[in-house]
N, C-alpha and C positions, 0 to 999 in steps of 0.2 A: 936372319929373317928367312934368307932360303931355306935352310935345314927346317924349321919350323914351321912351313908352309906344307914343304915336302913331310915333312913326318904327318900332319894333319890330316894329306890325304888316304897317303896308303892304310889307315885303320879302316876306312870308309869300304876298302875292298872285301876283306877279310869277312865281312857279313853276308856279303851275295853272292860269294864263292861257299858259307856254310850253307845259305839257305837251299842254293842251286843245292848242295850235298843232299839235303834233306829232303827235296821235291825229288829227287832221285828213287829214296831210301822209303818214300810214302807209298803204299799201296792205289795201283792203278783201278780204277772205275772197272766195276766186274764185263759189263757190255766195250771196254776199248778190250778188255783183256781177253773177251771170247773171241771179239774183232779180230785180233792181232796173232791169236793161235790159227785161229781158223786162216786167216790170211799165209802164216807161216806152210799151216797143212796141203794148204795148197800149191802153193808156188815154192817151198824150200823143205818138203818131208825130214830131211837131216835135220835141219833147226829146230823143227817144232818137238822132234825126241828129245833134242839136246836142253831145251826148254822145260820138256817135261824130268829131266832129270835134276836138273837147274834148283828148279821148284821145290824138292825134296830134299837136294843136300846143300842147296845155299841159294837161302829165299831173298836177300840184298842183290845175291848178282843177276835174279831170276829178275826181279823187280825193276832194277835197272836195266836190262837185257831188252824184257817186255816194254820199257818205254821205249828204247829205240825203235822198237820194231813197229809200234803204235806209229810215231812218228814219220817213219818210213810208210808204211801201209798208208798213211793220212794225204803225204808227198804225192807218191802214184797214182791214189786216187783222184787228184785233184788235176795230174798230169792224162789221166785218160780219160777225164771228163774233156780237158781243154783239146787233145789231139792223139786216140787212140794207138796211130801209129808211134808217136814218140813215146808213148807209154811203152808200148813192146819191148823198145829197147831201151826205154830205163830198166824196165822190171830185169830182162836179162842180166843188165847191167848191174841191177842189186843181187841179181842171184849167185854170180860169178865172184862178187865182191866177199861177199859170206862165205862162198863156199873158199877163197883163196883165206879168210880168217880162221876158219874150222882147218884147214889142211895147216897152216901156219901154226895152231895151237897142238897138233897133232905130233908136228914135229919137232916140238920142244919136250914131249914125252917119248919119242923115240923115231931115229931116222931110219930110213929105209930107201932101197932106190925103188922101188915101187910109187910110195909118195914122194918122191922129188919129183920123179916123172908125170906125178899125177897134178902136182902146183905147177909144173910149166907148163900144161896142156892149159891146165883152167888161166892162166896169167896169159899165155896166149891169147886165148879166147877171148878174155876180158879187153885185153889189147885190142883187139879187132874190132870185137863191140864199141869201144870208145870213137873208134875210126868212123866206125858207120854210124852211133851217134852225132859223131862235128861233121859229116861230109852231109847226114839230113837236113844238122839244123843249119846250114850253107846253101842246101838249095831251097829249105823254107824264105829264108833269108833273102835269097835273088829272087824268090819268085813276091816277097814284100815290097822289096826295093824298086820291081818292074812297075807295080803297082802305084807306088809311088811316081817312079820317072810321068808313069800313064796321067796322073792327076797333074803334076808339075805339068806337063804339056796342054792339058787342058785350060790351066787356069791361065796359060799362056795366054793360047788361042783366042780363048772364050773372053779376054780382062775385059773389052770395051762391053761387050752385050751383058756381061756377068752384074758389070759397075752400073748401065743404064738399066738394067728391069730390078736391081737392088733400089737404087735410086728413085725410080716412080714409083715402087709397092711401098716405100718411107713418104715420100711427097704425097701419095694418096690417105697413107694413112694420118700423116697430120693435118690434112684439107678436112678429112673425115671428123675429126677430133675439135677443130675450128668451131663450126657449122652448128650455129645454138639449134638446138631444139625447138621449135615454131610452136609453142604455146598458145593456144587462145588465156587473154588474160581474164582469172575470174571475174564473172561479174558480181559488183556488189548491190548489195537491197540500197535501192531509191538509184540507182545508175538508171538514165534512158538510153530508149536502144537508139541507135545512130544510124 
């Protein structure tokens, strides 16, 4: 019954590991892809050549390539809407990353001490960046937390006055809600007046 169970599911995988193959393999929306070049031209000039070569001699890898990069560019931007600063150092942080893949594919075609020296400078770098990445989001972090502690102390303070002006704006407003509406009641033909 185990075996049987287990066999059932793993078919079930085998489809959204193609499909994912295939949103891959699908040509991206012309406007993500001007998006995403342009995005590249600007922040990683290497890539966007390499793209553009990409494109001509293997249009799968270009295609896949360009969705990451979509997806990244999507990431960032959403990251420099929320807190500029942290954007800077993501974007660094994707630049270094890219460029340590571009120097990594470099030298599986051919080593040099030149490029060794030139992945430990950017691996460096990227290292440092990371650093200063977690030490920002550390003191975002503490200055959230202060924030907090400030409210926690607040609601300390404040519970008895907090609990009685919650208390009487409810009490007033169900007093309000009571309180019929003081109609005169229609009068009807042949009623005398009183």
């Amino acid at each position: 019954d185990k075996k049987s169970a287990t066999a059932d599911k793993t078919p079930a995988k085998k489809p959204v590991a193609v499909e994912a193959a295939k949103n891959d393999a699908e040509p991206i929306a012309p406007k993500r892809e001007t998006a995403a070049i342009k995005f590249a031209q600007q922040h990683h000039p290497e890539l966007a050549e390499l793209l553009s070569r990409l494109k001509a001699s293997h249009p799968e890898q270009y295609t896949k390539a360009l969705r990451e990069l979509d997806k990244t560019r999507e990431r960032l931007e959403k990251a420099k809407d929320n807190d500029a600063d942290r954007y800077a150092i993501l974007l660094r942080e994707w630049q270094l990353d890219s460029r340590v893949r571009l120097l990594a594919a470099r030298l599986t075609m051919s080593t040099s001490e030149e490029l060794e020296t030139e992945l430990r400078q950017v691996l460096t770098e990227r290292h440092d960046v990371r650093l200063q990445l977690l030490t920002y989001d550390r003191e975002k972090s503490k200055t959230r937390l202060q924030k907090v502690d400030e409210q926690i102390a607040e609601h300390v303070q404040n519970r008895e006055v907090s609990i009685d002006r919650e208390f009487d704006r409810i009490k007033k407003s169900a007093e309000t809600r009571k309180k019929p509406l003081a109609k005169p009641a229609p009068k009807r033909i042949g009623d005398k007046d009183k």
